[in-house]
C-alpha positions in Angstrom: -5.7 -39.0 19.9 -7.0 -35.4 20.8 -3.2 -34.4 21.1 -1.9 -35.5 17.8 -4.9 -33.9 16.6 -4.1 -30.4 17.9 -0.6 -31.2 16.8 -2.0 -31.5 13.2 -4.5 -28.6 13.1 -1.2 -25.9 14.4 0.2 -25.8 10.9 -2.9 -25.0 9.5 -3.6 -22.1 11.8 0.0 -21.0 11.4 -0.4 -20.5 8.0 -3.5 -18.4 8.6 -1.9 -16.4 11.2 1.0 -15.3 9.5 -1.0 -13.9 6.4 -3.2 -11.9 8.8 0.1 -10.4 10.6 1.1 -9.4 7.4 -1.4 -6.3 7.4 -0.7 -5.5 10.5 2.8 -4.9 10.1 3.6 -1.1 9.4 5.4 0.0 5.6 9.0 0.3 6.1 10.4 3.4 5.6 12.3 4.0 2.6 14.8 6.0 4.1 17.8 4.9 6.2 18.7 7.1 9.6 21.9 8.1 7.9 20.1 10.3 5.5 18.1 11.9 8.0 18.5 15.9 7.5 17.6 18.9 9.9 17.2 22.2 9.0 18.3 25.8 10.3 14.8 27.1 10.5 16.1 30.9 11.8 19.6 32.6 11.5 20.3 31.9 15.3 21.4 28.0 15.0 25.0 27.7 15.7 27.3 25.2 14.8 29.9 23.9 17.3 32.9 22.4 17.0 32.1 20.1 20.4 29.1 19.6 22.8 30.1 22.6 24.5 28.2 26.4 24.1 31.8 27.9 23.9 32.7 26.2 21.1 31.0 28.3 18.6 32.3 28.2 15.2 29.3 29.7 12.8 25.8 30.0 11.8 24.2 28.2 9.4 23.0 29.5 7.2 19.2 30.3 7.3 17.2 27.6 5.6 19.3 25.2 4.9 20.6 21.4 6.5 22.7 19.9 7.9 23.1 15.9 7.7 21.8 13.8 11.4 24.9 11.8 12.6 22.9 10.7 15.8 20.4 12.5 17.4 20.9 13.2 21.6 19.1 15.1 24.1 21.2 18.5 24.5 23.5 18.0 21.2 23.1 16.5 18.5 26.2 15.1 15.8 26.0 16.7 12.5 27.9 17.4 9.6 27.6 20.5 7.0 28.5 20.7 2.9 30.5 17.5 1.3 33.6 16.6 0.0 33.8 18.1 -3.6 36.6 20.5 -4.2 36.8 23.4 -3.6 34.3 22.2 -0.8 35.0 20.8 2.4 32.2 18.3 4.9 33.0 19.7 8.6 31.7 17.3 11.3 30.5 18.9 15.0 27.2 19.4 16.6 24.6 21.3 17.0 22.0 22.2 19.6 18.9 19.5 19.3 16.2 22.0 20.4 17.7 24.7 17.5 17.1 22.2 14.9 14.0 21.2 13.0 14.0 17.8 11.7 12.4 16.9 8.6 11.6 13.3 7.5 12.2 13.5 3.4 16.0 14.2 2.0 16.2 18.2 1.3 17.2 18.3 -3.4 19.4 21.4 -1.8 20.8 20.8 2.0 23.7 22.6 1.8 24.7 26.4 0.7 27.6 25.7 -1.4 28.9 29.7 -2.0 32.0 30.9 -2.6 33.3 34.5 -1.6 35.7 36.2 -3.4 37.3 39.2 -1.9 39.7 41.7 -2.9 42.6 43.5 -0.6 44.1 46.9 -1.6 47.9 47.0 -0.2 49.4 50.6 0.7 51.8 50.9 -2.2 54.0 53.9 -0.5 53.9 55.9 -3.3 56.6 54.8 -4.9 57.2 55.3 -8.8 59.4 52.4 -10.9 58.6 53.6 -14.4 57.3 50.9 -16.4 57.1 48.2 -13.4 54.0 48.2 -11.5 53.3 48.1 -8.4 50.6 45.6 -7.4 48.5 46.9 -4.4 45.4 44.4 -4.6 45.0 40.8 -4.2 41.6 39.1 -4.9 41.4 36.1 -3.0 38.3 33.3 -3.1 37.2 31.6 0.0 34.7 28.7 -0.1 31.9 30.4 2.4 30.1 28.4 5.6 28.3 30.7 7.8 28.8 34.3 9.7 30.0 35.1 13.4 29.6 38.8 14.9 31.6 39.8 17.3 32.1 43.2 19.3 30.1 45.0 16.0 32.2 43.7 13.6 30.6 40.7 10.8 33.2 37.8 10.3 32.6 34.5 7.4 33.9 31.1 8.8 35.6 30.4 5.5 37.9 27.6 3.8 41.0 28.5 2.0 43.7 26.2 0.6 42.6 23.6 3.2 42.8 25.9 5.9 39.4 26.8 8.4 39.3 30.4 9.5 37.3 33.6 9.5 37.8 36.6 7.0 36.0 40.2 8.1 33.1 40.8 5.5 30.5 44.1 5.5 28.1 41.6 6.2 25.9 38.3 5.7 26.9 37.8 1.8 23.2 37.2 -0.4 21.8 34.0 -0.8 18.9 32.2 -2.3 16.6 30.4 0.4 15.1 26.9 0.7 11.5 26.9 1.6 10.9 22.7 0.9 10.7 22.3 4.5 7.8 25.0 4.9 5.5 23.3 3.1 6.2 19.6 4.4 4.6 18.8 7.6 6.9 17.0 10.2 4.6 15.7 12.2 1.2 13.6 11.7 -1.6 16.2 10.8 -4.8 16.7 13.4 -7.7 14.6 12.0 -5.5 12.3 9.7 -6.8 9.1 9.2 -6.0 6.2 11.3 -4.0 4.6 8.0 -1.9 7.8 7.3 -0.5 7.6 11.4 -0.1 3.9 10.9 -3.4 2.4 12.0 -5.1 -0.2 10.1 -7.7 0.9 7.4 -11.4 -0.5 6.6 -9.9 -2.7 3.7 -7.1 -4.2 6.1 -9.8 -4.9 9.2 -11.8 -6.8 6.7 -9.3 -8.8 5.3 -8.2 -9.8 8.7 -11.5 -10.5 9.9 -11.9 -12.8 6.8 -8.7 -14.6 7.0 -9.8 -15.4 11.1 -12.8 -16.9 10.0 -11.7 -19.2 7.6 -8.7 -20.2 10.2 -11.6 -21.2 12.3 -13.3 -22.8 9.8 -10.2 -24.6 9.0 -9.6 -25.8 11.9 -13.0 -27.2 12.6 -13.2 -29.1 9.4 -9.7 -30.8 10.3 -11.3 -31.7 13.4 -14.7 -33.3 12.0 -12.6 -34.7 9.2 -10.3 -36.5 11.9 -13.1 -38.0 13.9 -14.9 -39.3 11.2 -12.0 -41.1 10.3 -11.1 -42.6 13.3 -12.0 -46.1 14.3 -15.0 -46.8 17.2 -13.6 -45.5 20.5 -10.1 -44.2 19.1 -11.0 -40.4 20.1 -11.2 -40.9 23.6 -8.6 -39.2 25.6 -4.9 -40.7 25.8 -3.2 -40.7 29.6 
């Protein structure tokens, strides 16, 4: 008789149990690890065509993101900018330790700039009356990030679906995030044990309520059950 008894009580606690793991269980996030974002804190994080240091195709620009792909120990998968012409997404990596990850989805990752730049031809000199001679060309190049190499400023740019790099007199202007400088990304000294995922006062006393009455419960089933039972029908069953 004692078994079927227990047997009988278990749905009660269950019941009792699963509400109190209820406030245990942490919020889920809102945000899915395919919109996690990293930003190029400094002008010094490069952007590489493979996981290798050689492959070095530009810098990003200072301040702004690029989009996590997956996150690994010495390189991490990324891609830069989106598909909207004249704009082109690049996928490659970049160095995990030059990144700093933020945990909210940047309103501006991406520097979307175009350059336009104009080429003056050596015409010769020559004279054709009323036909002119066309000596400059004024060409616009959907921008990415700079190289330098032996003193002289190159732009990794896009043109007619074609990646390359243009000579420019330097880093062209641009206006700077600065959403990640006031957004901690990591849990602040002396935050409360409910802000790093800890149970607060109201929680504790919920649970301890709901443990109570389990036991409560559990005893009144039990005192119910006896009482109901004929003389010597609680003894123990072999």
């Amino acid at each position: 008789m004692i078994a079927r008894m227990k047997v009988s009580v278990l749905p009660a606690l269950g019941l009792f149990l699963l509400v109190a793991a209820s406030f245990f269980s942490p919020p889920i996030s809102a945000r899915a690890d395919v919109l996690r974002y990293a930003v190029a804190a400094n002008d010094g994080v490069w952007f590489y065509a493979s996981e290798n240091e050689d492959e070095r195709l530009f810098l990003l620009p200072e301040s702004y993101y690029v989009r996590v792909l997956s996150e690994e120990e010495n390189f991490s998968a990324v891609e830069y900018l989106v598909n909207d012409p004249p704009f082109r997404k690049v996928v490659g990596y970049c160095q995990t330790a030059a990144l700093t990850f933020v945990d909210f989805i940047p309103a501006r990752p991406f520097l979307k700039k175009e350059l336009t730049v104009s080429y003056t031809l050596h015409n010769g000199g020559a004279d054709f009356g009323d036909r002119p001679v066309f000596s400059e060309i004024e060409r616009s190049y959907v921008y990415y990030g700079m190289r330098y190499e032996g003193g002289v400023s190159y732009a990794y740019v896009l043109y007619e679906g074609s990646f390359g790099y243009i000579p420019v007199e330097g880093e062209p202007a641009f206006e700077k995030n600065d959403d990640y400088l006031s957004v901690s990304t990591e849990p602040e000294e002396g935050a409360s044990p409910e802000a790093k995922g800890g149970l607060s006062a109201a929680q504790i006393a919920v649970i301890c309520v709901v443990c109570v009455a389990a036991v409560a419960a559990a005893v009144f089933i039990l005192r119910g059950r006896r009482r109901a039972s004929p003389s010597g029908e609680d003894k123990t069953e072999f």
